[in-house]
Every structure is written in C-alpha cells, then in structure tokens.
N, C-alpha and C positions, 0 to 999 in steps of 0.2 A: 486435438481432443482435450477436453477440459473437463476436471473432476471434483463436484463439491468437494469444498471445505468449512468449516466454521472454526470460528476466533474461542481458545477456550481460555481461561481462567488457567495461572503453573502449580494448582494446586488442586487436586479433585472434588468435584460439587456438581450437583444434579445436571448442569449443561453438559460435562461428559458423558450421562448417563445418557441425557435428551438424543445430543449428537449420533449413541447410535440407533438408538430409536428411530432416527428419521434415517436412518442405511447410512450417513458421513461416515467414512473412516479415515477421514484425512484433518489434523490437527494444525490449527492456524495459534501461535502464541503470540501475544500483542501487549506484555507485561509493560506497566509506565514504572513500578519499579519493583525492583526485585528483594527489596528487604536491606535494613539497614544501612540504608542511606544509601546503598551501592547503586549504580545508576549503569550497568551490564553484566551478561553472565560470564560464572566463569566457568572450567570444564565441569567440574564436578556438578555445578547448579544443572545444567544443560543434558549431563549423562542420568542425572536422579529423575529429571524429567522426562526425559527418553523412555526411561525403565517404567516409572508409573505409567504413561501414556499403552506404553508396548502392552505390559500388562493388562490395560481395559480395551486391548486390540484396537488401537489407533495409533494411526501415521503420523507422526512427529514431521509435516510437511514443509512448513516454513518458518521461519521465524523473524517474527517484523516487529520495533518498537525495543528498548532498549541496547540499542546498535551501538559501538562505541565510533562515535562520529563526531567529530570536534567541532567548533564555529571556525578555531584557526586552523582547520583543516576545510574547511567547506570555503575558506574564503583566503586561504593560501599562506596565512600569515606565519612568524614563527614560533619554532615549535612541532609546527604540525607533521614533522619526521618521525617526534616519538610518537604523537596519537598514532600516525599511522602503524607503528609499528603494533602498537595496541590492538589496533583492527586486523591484522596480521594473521596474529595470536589467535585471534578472534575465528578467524575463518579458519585457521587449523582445526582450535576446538569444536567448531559446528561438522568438520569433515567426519573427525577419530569418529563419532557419536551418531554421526549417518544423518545431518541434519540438509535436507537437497538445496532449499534455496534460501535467502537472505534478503528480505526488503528492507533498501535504505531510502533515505532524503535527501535533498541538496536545499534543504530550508534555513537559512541561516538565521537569528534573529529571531523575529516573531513567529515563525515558522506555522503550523495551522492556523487559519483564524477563521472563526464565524465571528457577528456582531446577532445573532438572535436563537435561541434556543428552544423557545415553546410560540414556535408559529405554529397554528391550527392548520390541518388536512383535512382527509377524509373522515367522517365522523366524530370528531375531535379528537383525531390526532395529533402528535405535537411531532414539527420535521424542523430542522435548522435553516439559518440562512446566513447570507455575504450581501454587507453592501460597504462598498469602500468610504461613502460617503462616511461611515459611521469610523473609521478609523483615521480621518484624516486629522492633523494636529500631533502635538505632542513631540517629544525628544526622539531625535534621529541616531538610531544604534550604531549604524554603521557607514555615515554620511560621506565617510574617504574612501569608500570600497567603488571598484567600476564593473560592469557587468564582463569587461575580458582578464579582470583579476578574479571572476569566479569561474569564468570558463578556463581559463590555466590551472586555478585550483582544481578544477573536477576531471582535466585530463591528466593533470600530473598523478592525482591519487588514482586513474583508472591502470593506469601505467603499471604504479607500482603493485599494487593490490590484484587487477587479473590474473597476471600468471599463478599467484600463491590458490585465489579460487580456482584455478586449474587444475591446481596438484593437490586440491582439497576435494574437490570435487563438487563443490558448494557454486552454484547460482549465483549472480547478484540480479535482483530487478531495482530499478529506481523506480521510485515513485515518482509523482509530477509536484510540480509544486500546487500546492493547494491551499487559495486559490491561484492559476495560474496567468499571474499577473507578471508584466516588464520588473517590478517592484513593490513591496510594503513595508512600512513606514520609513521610506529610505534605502530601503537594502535591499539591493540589484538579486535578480531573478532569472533565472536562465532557464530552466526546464518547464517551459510554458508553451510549446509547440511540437506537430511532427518534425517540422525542421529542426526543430532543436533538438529531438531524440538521434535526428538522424549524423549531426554531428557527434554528442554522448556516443553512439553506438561506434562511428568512426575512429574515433578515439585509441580503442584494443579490440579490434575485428577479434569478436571469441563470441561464441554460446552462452559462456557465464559472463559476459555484458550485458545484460540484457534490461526489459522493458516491465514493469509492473503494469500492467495494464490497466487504471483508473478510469473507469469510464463516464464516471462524473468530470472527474478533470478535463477529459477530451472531450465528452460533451460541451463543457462552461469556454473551453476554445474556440470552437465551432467547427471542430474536424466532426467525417463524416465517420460515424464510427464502423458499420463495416468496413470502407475503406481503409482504416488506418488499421484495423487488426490483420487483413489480407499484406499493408503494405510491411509491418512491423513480422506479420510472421513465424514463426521460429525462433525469432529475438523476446517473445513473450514468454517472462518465466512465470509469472505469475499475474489473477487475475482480480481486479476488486469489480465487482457487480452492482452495477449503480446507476443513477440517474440524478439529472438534476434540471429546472425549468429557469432559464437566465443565461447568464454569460458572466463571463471571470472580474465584473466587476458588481456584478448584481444577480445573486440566484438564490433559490430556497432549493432543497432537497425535495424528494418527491416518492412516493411509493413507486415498487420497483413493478410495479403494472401501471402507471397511471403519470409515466413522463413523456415526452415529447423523442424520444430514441425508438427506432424500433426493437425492443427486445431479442425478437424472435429470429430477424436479420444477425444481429451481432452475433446471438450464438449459434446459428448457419457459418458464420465465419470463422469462430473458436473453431470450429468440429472442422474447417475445413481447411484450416491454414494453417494454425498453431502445434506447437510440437506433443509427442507424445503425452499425455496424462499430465498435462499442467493444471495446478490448482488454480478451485477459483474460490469465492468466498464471498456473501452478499455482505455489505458494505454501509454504513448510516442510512439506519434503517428506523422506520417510525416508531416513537416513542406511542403503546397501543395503552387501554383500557388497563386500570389496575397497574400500570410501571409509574411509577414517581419523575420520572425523566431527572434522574442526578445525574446519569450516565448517560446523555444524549447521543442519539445513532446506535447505541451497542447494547441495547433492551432485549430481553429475550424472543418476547413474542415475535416481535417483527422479525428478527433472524427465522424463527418457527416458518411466516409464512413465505419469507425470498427464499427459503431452500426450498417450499415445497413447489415456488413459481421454476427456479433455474431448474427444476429436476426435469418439471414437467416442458418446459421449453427445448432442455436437450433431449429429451426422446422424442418429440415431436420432429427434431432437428435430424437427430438421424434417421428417422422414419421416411423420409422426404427421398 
C-alpha cells in the first residue's frame, strides 16, 4: 500500500499549505543545500524540521538529497571509513527525530544528467530530456575506476551501515542511477538493472536495504514495471512516480497520463505487493503555464495535477 507524498521546501511556504489542501500528509524533503555552505543535516537542523513540519500536521516521511555520501565512498577509495562513519551519525540522527526512510545514490561523478530542459509537451509544456549523444567528449573523472571496484564499494558500505539503520530504525532505499547507463563520462555504473538491485539487495538481507522505487528509471531500462514492483516487493521503501518515453540512452520525460507505462497496472501492484504505507511522491513533473522552468521537474503545478492523478489511480486500484 502506498501513500501520497510531495517534496517540500525545509522552510515553510505556501507548498505546505498546498500539500494539505490536496489531503498529503506525508512530507518528502529534497534540500540541494542546507545553508552555509553545509552540504548535510545535522541533528538539531532535522529535529527543528520535524517540529515545524509536526506542527502543520505533517509526516516528516522521508528524507532524500543532502545525504552525507562521499565519491570515495561510492567508489571505495581511501578515506571512505571516516565519511562512512559520517553517514553513521547520520542514520542515528534521522532515527532520535523519528525520520522512517532515507533516499541515497550510488552516482559517482556526474551523477544526474539531462542534456535538455525546455523540450515542448502537451500544450507547451516544457519536460526534460537524455541523449548521450550530447555528453559524449570531454575529460574523464574517474577513468581508473572498474565497475567491480564499485560494486565492492556499495557492498562494503551496505555491511557496514545496515545493522546501525537497524538500530535506528531508518530505511535505506537506493535510487537507480539516473540515467541508467553501464557508465557516464567514464565512470562505471552499477545500479542500472533488476539484476543489479537483486545483487544490492543480497548484499545485508534486511528491510532497511531496500529499493527506491524510480519508475522512470525502470521504465528507461526496459523492465516491465509491474513485474518488477511485484518481484522487488517489500524491499520497496519508497516510491518516485513517473514516466518516461526512450531508453537509458535516449528519453524525454513525459506527463504522468500520457507515457507509454501503464499507470494504473503499476499501482495495482504498489497496493498489492509493497509493504505497509510506503511513501510515494510524483516525480519530474511538467514545467506548466505561468512557471519560469528554473526549477525543471519540480514546479508546482504539475506536482498539483500527479497527485491528484496517483490519488485518483489508487482508489480506482483499490476499488477493483
């Protein structure tokens, strides 16, 4: 069962007000930063936010995007004993505060890319896009790294880091690499398939290993997206709601009615696979009428009208 979320702002402004307006009561935080320079929270930031949010009677659900996650911890090299130990800390602090799950990345280097940001949709809408063509060239970051020096980096860190999310109580979901490609501009790629989840998940057999569900990502793979939320499971801590028309080397995002995914199957499947009350949260979302697009995918409107699609798709879902 799967329970809207939206992404808010760590500071209060009319999208909290919005979010309960449209019934969300569940709070997705997505900070790029947190303020002077600092680049993750620490307890007190995370507890002051808890408390505002609690206050406007919303769920402090997940927390993705300023994660303390190193490059030489994503790619093994040294050093990465004390980040992890950083990240540690980390998962304490999200525990004391009540915070359930934690989206990270395994993106090393370039890590997100689009190559276009105001391609026209529906009515002139502006949706983003991938085309690798357009990254190819340039200086190579990480040209000595191999694809099983990051899979040793991302089991050694699961190692150490599950049991502490155990005793914290805190989630982890990984995101997919996005896009999910063998590699970009050099630097090897591993979380680009179900088989690759399925080794990640082998890794620390636990609950708080778990899977961020991207369903753009899995789409641009060419898994079949029911399929893969039935095969995943219970291992889905959390969910992004999305679409996309292409494949991992060439795609545009797409309004969340109007992709080549069956909507309405995948969340038949959320509702019928996945664990209790897992968040979801609609995902790059079209830049609509009257938004500026500086903030591509994360505009209000279009959040406006995926939640009121993902609402009306899960009562339909359970209706069935």
């Amino acid at each position: 069962m799967v329970s809207p979320a939206l992404i808010l702002p760590p500071e209060p402004d009319e999208r909290w007000q919005l979010a309960k307006q449209m019934g969300v009561e569940k709070a997705v935080v997505h900070p790029l930063e947190i303020g002077d320079g600092r680049t993750h929270w620490t307890y007190d930031d995370l507890q002051g936010l808890d408390n505002w949010l609690t206050d406007a009677g919303l769920e402090f659900s997940v927390l993705e995007g300023s994660v303390p996650i190193s490059d030489r911890v994503r790619l093994g090299r040294e050093g990465r004993d004390e980040d992890i130990a950083v990240f540690k800390q980390f998962l304490r602090n999200c525990g004391e505060v009540g915070i359930p799950v934690v989206c990270y990345d395994w993106m090393a280097g370039v890590r997100w890319a689009r190559t276009a940001a105001h391609v026209e949709s529906r009515g002139g809408s502006y949706v983003t896009e991938f085309d690798v063509e357009k990254v190819q060239g340039g200086p190579e970051q990480f040209a000595d790294v191999t694809h099983e020096d990051v899979w040793e980096a991302i089991e050694y860190f699961l190692r150490e880091v599950t049991p502490v999310a155990e005793e914290a109580g805190v989630k982890l979901g990984l995101h997919p690499d996005d896009p999910p490609r063998e590699s970009l501009r050099g630097t090897p790629r591993i979380v680009d398939s179900v088989e690759a989840y399925d080794r990640v998940l082998s890794a620390y057999d636990s609950e708080y290993n778990g899977v961020t569900f991207c369903q753009g990502n899995f789409a641009a793979m060419g898994a079949d997206i029911p399929a893969a939320i039935e095969h995943f499971g219970d291992r889905i801590n959390f969910v992004h709601f999305r679409d996309v028309e292409g494949d991992a080397d060439n795609f545009v995002e797409t309004w969340h009615d109007d992709g080549p995914t069956d909507m309405l199957a995948a969340m038949r499947a959320y509702e019928e696979h996945v664990g209790e009350d897992v968040p979801m949260r609609p995902d790059h979302v079209p830049t609509m009428a009257g938004e500026d697009n500086s903030n591509p995918g994360y505009h209000t409107k279009g959040r406006l009208f995926a939640i009121g699609y993902m609402r009306g798709l899960r009562e339909q879902a359970q209706a069935e």
